[in-house]
N, C-alpha and C positions, 0 to 999 in steps of 0.2 A: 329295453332300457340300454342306454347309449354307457359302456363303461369309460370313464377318465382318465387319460395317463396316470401313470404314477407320479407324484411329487414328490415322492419321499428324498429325503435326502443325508448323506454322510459326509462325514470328515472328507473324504477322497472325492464325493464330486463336488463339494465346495470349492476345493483347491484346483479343480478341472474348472469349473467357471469362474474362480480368477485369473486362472492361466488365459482363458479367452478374451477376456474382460482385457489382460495386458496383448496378446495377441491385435485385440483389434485397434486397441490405441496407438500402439507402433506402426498399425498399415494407416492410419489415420495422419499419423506425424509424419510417414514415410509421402502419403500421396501430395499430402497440404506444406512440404519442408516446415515442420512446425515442431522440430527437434531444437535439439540446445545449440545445434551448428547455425538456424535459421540465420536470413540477412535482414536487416533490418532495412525499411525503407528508406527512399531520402523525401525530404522535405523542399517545397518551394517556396522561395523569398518571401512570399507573402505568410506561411504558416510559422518560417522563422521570425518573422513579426510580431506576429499572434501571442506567439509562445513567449517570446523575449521581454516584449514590449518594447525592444529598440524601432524605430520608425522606419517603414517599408523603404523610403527612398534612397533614406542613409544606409541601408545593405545594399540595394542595387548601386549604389554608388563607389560604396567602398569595396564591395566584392569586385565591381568591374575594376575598380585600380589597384588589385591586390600587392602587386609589386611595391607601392607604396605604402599604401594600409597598414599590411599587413594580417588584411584578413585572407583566409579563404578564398579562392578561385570560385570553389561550385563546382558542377557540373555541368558545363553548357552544352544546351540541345543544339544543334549548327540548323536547322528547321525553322525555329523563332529568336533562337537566342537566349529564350528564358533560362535564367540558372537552379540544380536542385543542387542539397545541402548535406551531408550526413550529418548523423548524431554529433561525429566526434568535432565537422565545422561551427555546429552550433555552440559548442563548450568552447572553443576558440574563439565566436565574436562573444560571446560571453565575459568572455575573460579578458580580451582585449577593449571594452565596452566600461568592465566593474560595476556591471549591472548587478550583482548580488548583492543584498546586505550580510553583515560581517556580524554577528550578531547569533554565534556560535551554533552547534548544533543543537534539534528541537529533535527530542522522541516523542512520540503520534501510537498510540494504542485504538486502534480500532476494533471495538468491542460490545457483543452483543453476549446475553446469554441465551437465546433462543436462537436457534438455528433458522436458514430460509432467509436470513435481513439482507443478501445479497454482499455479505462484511468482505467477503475476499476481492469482489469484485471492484467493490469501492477502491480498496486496498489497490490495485492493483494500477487502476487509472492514476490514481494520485500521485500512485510512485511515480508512472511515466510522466503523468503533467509535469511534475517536479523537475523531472530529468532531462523535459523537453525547456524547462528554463535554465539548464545548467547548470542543475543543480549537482553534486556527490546524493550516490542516496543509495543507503540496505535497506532490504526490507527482511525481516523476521516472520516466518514462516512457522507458529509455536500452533499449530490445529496439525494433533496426527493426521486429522483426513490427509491433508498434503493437497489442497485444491488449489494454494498460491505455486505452491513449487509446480505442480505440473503446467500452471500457465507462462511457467518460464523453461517450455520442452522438455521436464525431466519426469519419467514416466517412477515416483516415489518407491513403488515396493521393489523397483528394478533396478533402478539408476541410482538412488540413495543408497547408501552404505549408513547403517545407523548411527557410525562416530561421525559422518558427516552432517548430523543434525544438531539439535543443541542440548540432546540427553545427558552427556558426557560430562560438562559442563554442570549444569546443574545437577546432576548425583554425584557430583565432586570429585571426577576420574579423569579431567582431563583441565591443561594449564591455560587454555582458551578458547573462545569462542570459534567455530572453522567456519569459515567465511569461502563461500566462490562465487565467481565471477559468471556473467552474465550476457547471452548476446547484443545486450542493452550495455556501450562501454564505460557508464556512471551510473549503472546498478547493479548493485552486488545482493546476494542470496545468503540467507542463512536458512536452510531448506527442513522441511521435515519429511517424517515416515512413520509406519505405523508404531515405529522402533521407540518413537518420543513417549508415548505413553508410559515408559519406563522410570522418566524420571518423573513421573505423579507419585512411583510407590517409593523410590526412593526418597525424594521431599519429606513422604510421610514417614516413613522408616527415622530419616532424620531426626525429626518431630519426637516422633514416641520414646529417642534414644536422650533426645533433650527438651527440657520444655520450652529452655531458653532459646533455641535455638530460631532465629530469625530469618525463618527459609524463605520471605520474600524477597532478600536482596541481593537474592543469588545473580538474578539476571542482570539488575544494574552494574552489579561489581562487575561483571563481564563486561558488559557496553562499555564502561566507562574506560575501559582500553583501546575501545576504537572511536570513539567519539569525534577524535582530533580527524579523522580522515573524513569524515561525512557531515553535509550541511542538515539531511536530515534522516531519521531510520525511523519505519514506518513498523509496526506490531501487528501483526494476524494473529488472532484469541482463538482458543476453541470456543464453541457456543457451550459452554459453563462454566461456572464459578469454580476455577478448580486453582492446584497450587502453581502451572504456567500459566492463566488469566491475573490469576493475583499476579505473580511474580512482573508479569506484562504492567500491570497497573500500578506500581510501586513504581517501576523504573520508568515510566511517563513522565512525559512535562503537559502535554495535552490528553485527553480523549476523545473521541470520536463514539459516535455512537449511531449503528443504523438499523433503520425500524419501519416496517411498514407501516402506512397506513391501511392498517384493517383492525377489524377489533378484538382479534385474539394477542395480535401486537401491540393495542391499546389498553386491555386490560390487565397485561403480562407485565410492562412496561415499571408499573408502580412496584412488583415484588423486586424485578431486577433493581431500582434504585434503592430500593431498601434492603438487598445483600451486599451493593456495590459501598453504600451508606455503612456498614458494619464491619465489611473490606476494609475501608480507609480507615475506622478507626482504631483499626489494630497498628495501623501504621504507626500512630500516635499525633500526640493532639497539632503539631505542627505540619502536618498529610495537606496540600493542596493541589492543583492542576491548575496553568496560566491557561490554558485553555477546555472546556467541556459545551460541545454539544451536541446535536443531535441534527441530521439526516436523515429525510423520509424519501426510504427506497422501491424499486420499482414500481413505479407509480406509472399507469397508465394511465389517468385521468377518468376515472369511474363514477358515476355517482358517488356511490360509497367512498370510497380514496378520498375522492374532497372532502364528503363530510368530516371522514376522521381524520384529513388532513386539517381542519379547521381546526379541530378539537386540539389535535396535538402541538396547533401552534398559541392553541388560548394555553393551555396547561402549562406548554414550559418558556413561551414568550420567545425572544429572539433570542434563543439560545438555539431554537430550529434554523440552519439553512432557508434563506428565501425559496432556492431554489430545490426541486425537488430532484434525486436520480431517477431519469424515465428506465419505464421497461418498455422497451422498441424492440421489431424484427432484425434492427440494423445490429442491435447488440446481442441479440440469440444466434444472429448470420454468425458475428465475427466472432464468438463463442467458440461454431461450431468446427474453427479450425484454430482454436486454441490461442485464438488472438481477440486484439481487443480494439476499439475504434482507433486508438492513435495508431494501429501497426496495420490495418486494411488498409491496400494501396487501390486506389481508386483511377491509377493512371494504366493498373497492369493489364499487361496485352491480352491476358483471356481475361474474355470480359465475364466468364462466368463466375470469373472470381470477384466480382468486383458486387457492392452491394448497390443498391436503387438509389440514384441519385441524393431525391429529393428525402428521402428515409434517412440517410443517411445524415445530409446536412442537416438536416431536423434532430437526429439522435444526437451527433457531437455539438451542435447549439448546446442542448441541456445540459449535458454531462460537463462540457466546459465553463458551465455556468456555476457549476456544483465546484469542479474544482478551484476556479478562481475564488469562490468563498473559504474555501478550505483553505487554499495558499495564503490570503487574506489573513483570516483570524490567526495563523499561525506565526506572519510576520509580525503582526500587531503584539503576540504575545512573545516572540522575542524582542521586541523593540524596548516593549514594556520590563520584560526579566533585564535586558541589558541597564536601561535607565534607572531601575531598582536597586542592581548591582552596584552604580556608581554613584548614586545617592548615597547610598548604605558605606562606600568605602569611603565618600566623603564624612560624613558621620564619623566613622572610626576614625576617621584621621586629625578630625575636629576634637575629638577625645582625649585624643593620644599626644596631640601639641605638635606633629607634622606634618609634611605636604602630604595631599594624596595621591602623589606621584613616587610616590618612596615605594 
């Protein structure tokens, strides 16, 4: 009889295999530059298009006369001429363009209770889509896992310090939210670590010391001091109903919600909206979101996926995303160097870095499909809150017997 290693295991080799677990992350970040120092690629006129929605001709035109424009130069290749772009040219014809609506900042909770929905990942893209329209944009990083923080190079149980999450804060120990910056130069981090899980017992400690005590609105009161800097700040949930999901879902103007199409995600689906349903009504009877829906993730196109893709869109109607987020090699590739489709450079000189053309352009089709719906429903629902706003202040002013310019 063949004996087995030993399995067993203790405190001290636990702590030995996360020490290697961070050991190989670091040679990871070290080999792939996928640390916080990383550079961020540039972009080509045409993708600054894409992104913008200003017309390809009118950047080739104005970048080539920037001395007048005032836009950007670029970076001209002397080989063809073609111009690339960085992030920070693209917030420059952005802004020299007034392609943004003004139509205040939107907070975006992205939130599943079951784990596996792909939520960081979503998270993750969005923020960049956003950012590659020039957009300001935090994202909120509230899952101790720390799976959003590490895909912005920071290795959580190492590189966090636990006042630098949002613990502090919400156990009522500190006077703000701490916010940092990011190799991305219009996105900022509010990061976590295993450290966050702290303020769950403190919340509850709260609680138990008052009944009164109204421990969802911890998070909002914080946002709502940075608001004025950012067009939009994006929420990462833990996958459960805890008091940082709640806290996440009080201080929302939207939700987002992502779910596979399969049927343990199908069947699960109904209890989630029936906590999330009991959630809100603690909020009290005036609780709404300008925006709630739903995104079916990693979707490979399976028998099964469609079916219960069908299903999931008879059930909740067009509150589903048309389009679905695939699960491609192109996105396990860029994954596996801690990045994500918008940051693979497809022009870099090793090519072994570079992912399969045709993989490729087939994975960001989709994914850009999903964000542009996302982008979508979230202008529509500032358009809307703005329009509400001044209906309503006309109103009061109608009331009150003066202009609504006072």
């Amino acid at each position: 009889m063949t004996l087995l290693p030993n399995f067993s295991a203790t405190a001290e080799s636990i702590h030995e295999l996360r020490n290697n677990a961070n050991s190989l992350i670091e040679t990871i970040k070290s080999t792939f530059n996928t640390g916080i120092e990383r550079e961020l690629r540039t972009f080509s006129s045409s993708e600054v298009a894409e992104f913008t929605g200003i017309p390809h001709p009118t950047i080739k035109k104005k970048s080539k006369d920037a001395a007048t424009t005032g836009y950007p130069p670029g970076i001209v290749n002397p080989s063809n001429g073609y111009r690339q772009f960085t992030l920070d040219d693209i917030i420059q014809i952005v802004d020299i363009e007034g392609r943004l609506p003004k139509n205040g900042c939107f907070i975006l909770a992205v939130t599943n209770f079951k784990g596996g929905s792909a939520k960081s990942t979503v998270t993750i893209h969005c923020a960049q889509r956003e950012a590659l329209k020039g957009k300001r944009v935090l994202v909120v990083d509230l899952d101790p896992q720390g799976s959003l923080t590490s895909q912005f190079g920071y290795t959580p149980d190492t590189d966090i310090a636990d006042t630098e999450t949002a613990r502090d804060w919400l156990s009522g120990d500190s006077d703000a939210l701490p916010v940092k910056s990011t190799y991305w130069p219009n996105i900022d981090l509010i990061p976590s670590n295993l450290g966050l899980y702290a303020a769950e017992f403190a919340l509850s400690n709260r609680l138990d010391d008052d009944e009164e005590y109204e421990f969802f609105e911890i998070l909002e009161i914080g946002l709502s001091e940075l608001k004025d800097q950012y067009d939009i700040i994006i929420l990462d949930t833990p996958p459960a109903l805890s008091y940082l999901t709640t806290n996440a879902l009080f201080a929302a103007d939207g939700v987002l919600v992502p779910l596979q199409a399969g049927m343990l995600d199908f069947s699960s689906v109904a209890q989630f909206l029936s906590l999330l349903g009991s959630t809100a009504e603690t909020f009290g009877e005036d609780q709404s979101w300008a925006m709630f829906r739903f995104v079916i993730t990693r979707f490979s196109g399976t028998d099964n996926e469609v079916v219960a893709g069908e299903w999931i869109h008879r059930m909740f109607g067009n509150r589903v995303l048309t389009n679905p987020f695939p699960e491609t090699t192109a996105i396990r590739g860029a994954s596996t160097e801690l990045a994500t489709l918008y940051e693979v450079d497809q022009r870099n000189p090793d090519k072994s870095r570079r992912l399969d053309p045709r993989t490729y352009k087939r994975a960001r089709k989709g994914v850009d499909a999903v964000m542009a719906e996302i982008s979508d429903s979230i202008e529509a629902a500032q358009a809307k809150r703005a329009k509400d706003l001044e209906a309503n202040k006309a109103k009061l002013a109608k009331d009150l017997g003066v202009s609504a310019d006072v």
